[in-house]
N, CA and C of each residue as an Amber inpcrd file, in Angstrom:
protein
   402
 -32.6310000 -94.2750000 -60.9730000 -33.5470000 -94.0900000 -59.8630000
 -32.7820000 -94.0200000 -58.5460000 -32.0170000 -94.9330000 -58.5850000
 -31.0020000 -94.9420000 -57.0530000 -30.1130000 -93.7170000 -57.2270000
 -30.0170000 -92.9350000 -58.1070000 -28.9870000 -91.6680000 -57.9670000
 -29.7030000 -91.2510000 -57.7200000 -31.1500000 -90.6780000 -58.2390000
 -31.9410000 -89.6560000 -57.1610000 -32.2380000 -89.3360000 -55.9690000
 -32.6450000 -91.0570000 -55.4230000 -32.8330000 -91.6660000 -54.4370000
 -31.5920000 -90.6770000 -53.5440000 -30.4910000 -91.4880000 -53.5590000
 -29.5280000 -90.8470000 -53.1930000 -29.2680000 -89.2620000 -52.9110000
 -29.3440000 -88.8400000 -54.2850000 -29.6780000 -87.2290000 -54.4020000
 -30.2740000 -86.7680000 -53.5480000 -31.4690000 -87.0910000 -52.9000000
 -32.6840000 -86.2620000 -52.0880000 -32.3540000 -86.6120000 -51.1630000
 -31.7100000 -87.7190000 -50.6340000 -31.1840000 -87.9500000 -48.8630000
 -29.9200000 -87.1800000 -48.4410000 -29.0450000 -86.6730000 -49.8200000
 -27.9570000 -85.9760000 -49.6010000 -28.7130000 -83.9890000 -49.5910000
 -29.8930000 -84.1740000 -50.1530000 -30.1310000 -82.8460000 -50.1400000
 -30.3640000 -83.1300000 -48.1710000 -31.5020000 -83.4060000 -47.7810000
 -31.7160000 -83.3480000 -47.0130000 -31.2910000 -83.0930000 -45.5350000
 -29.9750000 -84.4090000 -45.8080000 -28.8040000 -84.2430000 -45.1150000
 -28.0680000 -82.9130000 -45.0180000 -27.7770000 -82.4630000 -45.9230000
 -27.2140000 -80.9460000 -46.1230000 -28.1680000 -79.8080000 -45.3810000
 -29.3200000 -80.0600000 -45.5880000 -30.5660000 -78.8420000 -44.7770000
 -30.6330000 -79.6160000 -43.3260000 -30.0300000 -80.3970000 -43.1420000
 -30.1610000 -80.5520000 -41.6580000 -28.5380000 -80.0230000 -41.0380000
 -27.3780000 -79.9400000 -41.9980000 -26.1810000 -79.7400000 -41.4330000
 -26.3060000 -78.2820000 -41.3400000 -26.9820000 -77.2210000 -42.8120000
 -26.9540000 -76.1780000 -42.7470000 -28.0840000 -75.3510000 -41.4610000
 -28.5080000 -76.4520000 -41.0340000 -29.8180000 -75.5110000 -40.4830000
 -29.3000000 -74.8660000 -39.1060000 -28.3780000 -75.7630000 -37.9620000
 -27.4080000 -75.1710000 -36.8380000 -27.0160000 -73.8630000 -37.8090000
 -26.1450000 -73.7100000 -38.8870000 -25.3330000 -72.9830000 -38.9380000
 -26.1620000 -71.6870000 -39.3720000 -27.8240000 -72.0050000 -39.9380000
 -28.3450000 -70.3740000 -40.3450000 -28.6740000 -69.9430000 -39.1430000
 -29.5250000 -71.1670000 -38.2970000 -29.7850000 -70.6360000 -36.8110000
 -28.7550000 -69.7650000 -36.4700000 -27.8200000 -70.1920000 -36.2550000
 -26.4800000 -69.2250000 -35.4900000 -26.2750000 -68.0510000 -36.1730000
 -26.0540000 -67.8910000 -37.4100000 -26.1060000 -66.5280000 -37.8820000
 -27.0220000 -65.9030000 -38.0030000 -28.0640000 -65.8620000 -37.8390000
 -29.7380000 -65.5120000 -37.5160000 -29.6930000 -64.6130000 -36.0920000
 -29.0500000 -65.3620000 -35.1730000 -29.0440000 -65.1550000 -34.2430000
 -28.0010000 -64.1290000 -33.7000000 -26.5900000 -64.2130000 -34.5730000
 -25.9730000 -63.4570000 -34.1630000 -26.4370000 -62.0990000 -34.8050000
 -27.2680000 -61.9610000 -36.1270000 -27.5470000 -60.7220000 -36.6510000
 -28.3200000 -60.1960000 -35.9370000 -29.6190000 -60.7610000 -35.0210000
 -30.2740000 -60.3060000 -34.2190000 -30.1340000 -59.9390000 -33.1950000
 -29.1570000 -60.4720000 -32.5250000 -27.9370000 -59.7560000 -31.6620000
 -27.6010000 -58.7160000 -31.9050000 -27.0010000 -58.2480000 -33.0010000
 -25.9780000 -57.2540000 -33.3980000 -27.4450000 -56.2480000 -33.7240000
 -28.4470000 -56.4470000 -34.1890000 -29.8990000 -55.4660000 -34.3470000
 -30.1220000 -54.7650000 -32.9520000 -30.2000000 -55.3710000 -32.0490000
 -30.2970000 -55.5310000 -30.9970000 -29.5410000 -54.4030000 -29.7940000
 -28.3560000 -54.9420000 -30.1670000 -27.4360000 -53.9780000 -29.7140000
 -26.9780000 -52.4440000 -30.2650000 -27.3960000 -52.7630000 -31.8950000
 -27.2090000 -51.2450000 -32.2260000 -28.5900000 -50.3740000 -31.5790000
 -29.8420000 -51.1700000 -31.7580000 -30.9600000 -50.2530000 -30.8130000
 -30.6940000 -49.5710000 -29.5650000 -29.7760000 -50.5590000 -28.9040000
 -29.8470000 -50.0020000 -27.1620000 -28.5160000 -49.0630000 -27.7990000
 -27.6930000 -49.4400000 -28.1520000 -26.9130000 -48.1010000 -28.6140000
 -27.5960000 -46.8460000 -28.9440000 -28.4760000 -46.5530000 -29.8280000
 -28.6870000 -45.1360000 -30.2330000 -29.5760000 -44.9810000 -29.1730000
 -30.3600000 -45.8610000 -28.4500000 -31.2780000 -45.3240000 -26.9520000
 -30.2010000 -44.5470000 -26.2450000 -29.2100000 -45.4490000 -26.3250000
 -28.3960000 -44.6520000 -25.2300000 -27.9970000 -43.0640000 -25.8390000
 -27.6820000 -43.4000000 -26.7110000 -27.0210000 -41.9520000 -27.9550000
 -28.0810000 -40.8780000 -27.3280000 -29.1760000 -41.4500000 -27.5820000
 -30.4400000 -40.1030000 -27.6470000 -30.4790000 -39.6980000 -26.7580000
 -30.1870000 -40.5500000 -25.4890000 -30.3610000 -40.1180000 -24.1750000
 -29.5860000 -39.2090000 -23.7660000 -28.1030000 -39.5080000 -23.4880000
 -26.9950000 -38.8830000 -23.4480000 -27.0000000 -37.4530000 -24.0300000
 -27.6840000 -37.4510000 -25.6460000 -27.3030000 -35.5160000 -26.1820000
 -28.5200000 -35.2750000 -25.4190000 -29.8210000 -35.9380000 -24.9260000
 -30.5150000 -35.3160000 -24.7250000 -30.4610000 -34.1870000 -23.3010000
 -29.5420000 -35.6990000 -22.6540000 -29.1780000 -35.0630000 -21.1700000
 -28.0090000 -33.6830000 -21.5670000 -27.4300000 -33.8120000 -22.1550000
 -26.1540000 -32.7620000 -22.9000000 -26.5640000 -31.2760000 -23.0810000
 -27.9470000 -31.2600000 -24.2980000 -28.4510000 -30.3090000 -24.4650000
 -29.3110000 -29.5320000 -23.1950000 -29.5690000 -30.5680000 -21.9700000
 -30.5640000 -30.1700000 -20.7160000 -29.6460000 -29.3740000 -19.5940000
 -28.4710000 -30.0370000 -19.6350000 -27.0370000 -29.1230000 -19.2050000
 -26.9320000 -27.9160000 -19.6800000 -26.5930000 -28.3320000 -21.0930000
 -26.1950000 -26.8940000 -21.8480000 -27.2270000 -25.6490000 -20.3960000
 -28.5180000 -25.5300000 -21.3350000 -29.4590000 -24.7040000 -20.7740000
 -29.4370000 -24.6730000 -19.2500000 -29.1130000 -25.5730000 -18.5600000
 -28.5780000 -25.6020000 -16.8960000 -27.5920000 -24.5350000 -16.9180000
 -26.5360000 -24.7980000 -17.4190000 -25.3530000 -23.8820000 -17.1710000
 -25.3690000 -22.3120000 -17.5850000 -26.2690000 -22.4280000 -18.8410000
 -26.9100000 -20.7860000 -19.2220000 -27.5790000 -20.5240000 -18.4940000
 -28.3500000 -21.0950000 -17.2470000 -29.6080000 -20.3870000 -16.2820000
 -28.0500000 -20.1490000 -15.1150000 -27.3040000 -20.8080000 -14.9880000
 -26.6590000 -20.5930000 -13.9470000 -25.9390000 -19.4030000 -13.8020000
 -25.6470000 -19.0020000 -15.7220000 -24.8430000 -18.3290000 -15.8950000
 -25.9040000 -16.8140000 -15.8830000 -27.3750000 -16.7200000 -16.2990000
 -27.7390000 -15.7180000 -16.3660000 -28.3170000 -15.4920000 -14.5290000
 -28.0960000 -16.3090000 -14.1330000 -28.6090000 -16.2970000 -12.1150000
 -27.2890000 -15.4870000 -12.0190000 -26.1910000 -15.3350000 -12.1390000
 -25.1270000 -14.8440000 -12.0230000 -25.3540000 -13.0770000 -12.1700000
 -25.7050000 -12.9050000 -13.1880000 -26.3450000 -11.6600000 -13.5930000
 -27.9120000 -10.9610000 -13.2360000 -28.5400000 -12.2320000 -12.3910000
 -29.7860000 -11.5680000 -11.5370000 -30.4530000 -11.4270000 -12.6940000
 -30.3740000 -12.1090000 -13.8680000 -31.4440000 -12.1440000 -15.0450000
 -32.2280000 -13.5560000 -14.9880000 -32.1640000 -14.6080000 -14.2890000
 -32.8830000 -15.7820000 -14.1730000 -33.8360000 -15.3440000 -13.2760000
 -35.1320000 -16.1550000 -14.2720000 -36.5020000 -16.2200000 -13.4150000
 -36.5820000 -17.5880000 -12.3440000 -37.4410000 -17.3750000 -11.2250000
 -37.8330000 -18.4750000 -10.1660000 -37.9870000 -19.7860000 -11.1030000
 -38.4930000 -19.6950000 -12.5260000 -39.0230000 -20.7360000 -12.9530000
 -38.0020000 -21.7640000 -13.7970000 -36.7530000 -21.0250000 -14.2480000
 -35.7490000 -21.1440000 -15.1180000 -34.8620000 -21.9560000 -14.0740000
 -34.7530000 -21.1370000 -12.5470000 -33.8510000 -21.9540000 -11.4970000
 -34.4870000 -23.1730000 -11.3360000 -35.6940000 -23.1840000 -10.9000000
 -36.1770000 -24.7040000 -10.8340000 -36.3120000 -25.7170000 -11.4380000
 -36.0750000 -25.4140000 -12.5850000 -35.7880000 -26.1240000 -14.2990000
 -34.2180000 -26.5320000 -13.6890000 -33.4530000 -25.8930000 -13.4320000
 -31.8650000 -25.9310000 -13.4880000 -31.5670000 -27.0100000 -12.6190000
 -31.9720000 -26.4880000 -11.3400000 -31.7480000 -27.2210000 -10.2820000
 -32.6400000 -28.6700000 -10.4080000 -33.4690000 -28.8520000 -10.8330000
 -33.4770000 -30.1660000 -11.4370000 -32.6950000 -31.1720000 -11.8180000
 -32.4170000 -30.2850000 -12.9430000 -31.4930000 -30.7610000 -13.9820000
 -30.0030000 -31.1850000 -13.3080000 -29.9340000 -30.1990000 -12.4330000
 -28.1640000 -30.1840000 -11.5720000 -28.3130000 -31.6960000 -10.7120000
 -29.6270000 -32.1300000 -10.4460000 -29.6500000 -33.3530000  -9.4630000
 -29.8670000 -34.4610000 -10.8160000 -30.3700000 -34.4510000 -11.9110000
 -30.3840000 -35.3660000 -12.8600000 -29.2060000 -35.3810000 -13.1120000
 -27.9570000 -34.5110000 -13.0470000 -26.5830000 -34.4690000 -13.6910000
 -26.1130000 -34.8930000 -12.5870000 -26.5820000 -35.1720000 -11.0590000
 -26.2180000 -35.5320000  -9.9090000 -26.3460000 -37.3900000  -9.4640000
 -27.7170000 -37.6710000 -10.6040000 -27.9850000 -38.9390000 -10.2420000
 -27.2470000 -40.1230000 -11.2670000 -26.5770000 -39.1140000 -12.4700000
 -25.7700000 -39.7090000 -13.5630000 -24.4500000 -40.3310000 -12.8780000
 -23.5990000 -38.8640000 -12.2610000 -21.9910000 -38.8350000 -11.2230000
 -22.6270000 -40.5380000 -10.5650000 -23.7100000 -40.7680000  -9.8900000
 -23.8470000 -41.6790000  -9.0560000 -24.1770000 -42.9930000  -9.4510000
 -24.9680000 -43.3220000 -10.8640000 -24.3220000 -44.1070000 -11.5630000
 -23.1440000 -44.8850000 -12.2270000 -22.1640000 -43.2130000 -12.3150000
 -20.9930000 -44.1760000 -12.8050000 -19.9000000 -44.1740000 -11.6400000
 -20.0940000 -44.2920000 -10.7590000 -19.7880000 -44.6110000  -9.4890000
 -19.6830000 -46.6230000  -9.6120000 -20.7950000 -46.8860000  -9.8930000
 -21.2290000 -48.1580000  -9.7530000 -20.2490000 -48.9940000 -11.6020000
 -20.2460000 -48.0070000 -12.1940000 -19.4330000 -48.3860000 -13.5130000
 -18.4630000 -48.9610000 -13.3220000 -17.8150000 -48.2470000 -12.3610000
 -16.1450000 -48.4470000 -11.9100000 -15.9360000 -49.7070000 -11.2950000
 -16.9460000 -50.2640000 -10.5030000 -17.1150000 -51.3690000  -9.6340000
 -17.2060000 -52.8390000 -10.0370000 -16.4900000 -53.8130000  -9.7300000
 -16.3610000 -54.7270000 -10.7750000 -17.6250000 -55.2750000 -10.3410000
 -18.2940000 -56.5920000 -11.7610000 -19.2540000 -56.7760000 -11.9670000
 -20.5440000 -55.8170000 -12.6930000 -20.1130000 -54.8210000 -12.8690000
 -20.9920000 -53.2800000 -13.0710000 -22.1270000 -54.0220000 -14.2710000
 -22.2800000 -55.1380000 -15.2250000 -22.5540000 -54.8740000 -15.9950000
 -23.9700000 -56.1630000 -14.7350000 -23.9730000 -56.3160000 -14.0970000
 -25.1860000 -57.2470000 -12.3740000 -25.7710000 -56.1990000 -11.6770000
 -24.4460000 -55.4210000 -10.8230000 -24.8500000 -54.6110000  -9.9280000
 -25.6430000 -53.3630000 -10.2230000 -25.2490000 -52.6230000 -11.4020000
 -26.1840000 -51.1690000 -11.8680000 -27.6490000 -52.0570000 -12.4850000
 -28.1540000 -52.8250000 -12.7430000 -29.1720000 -53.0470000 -13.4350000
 -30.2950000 -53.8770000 -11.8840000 -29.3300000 -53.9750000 -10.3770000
 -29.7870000 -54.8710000  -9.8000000 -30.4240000 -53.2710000  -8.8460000
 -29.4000000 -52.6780000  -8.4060000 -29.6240000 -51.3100000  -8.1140000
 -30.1920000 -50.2440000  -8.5760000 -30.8770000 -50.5300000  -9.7400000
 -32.1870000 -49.9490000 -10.1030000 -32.9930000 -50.1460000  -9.9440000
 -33.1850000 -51.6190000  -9.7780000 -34.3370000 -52.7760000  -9.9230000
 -34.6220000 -52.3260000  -8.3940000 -33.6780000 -52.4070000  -7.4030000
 -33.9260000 -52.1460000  -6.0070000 -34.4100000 -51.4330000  -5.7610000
 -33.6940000 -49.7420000  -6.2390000 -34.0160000 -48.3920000  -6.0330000
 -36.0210000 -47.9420000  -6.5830000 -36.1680000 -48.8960000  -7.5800000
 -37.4800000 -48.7960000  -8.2560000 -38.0490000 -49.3340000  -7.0030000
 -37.8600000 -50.5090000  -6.3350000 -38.6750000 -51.6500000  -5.2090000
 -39.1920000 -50.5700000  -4.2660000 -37.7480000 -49.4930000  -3.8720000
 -37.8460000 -48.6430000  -2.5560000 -38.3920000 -47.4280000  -3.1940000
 -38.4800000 -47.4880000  -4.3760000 -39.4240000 -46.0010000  -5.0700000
 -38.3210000 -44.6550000  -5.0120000 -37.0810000 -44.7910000  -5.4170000
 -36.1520000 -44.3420000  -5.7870000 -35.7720000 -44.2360000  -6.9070000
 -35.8340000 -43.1580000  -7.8920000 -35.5880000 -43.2550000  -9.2540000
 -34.3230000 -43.0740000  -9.3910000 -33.0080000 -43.3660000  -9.5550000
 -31.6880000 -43.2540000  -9.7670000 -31.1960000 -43.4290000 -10.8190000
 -31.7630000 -43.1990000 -11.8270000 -31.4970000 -42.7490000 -13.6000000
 -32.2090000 -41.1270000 -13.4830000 -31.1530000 -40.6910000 -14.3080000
 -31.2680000 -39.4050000 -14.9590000 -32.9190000 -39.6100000 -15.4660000
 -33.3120000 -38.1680000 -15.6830000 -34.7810000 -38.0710000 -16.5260000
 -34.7430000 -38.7030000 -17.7200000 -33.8280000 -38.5090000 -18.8810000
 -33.3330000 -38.6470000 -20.1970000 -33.4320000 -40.1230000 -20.2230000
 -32.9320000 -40.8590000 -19.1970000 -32.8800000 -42.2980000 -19.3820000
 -34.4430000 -43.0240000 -18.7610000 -34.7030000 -42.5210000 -17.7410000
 -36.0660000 -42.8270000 -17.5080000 -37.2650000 -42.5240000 -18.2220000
 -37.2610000 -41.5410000 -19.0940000 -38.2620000 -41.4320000 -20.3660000
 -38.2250000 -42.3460000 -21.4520000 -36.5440000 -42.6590000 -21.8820000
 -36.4120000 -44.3660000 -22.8940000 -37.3650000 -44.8040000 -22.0530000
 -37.1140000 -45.7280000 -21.1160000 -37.2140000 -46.9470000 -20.6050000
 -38.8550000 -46.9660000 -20.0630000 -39.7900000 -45.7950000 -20.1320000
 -41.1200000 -45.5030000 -20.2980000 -41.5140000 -45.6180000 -21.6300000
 -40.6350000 -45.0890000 -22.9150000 -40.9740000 -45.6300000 -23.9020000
 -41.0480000 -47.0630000 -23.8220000 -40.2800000 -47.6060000 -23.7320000
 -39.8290000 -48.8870000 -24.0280000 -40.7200000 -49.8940000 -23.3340000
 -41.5380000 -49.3830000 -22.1810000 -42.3480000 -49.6440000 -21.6970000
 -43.6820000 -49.7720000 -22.3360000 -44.2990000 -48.7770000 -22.9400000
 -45.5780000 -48.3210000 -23.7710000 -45.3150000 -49.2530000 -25.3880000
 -44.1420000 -49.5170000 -25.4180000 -44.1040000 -49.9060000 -27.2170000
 -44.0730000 -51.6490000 -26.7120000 -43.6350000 -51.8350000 -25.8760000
 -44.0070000 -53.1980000 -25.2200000 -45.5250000 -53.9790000 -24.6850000
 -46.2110000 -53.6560000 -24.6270000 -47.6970000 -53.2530000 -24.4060000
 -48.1160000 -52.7580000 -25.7420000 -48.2240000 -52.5570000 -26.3790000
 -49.0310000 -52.1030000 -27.9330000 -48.3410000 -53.8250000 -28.5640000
């Protein structure tokens, strides 16, 4: 009877030593979930902005030839200031602390009603918005 006894206070003991250590790996996997998400956000964003170039630089290139329509330039030139508000982001990359200051300078730029993310990245973060709310 006293070995059981024993037995079940040593189980117990053990689920209280193991329980820090699943927490922590729990946590770091959800971490690492976590981070691969904002990774491919970013992924999607990036070809998305890539492929919005591409077609920028073909309107630029057919404006060249007086074959672009009024409607194709205004598409472009868009796009040339979304590829304009990116350059000005990683401006702030370079700057130490970058990982405070770009997330504080959005937060600002949003306060003063300044959008300073590319389109590509401001459509995530509207998703991310709407799937947060449901």
């Amino acid at each position: 009877m006293e070995i059981m006894c024993e037995n079940v206070y040593m189980k117990i003991w053990i689920h209280f030593i193991k329980s820090p250590i699943r927490y922590t790996r729990i946590t770091h996997k959800r971490g690492k979930l976590k981070l691969k998400r904002q990774m491919l956000g970013i992924k999607l964003a990036l070809a998305q902005e890539r492929s919005e170039t591409k077609e920028m630089l073909n309107t630029y290139r057919k404006y060249t030839r007086r074959k672009a329509s009024r409607d194709d330039m205004l598409v472009a030139n868009k796009q040339f200031f979304d590829l304009l508000k990116g350059l000005g982001i990683g401006v702030f990359a370079l700057l130490p602390f970058a990982p405070i200051t770009i997330p504080v300078v959005i937060k600002v730029g949003r306060w003063v009603g300044v959008e300073i993310l590319p389109s590509s990245f401001a459509d995530i973060d509207n998703l991310k918005k709407k799937s947060k709310k449901n």
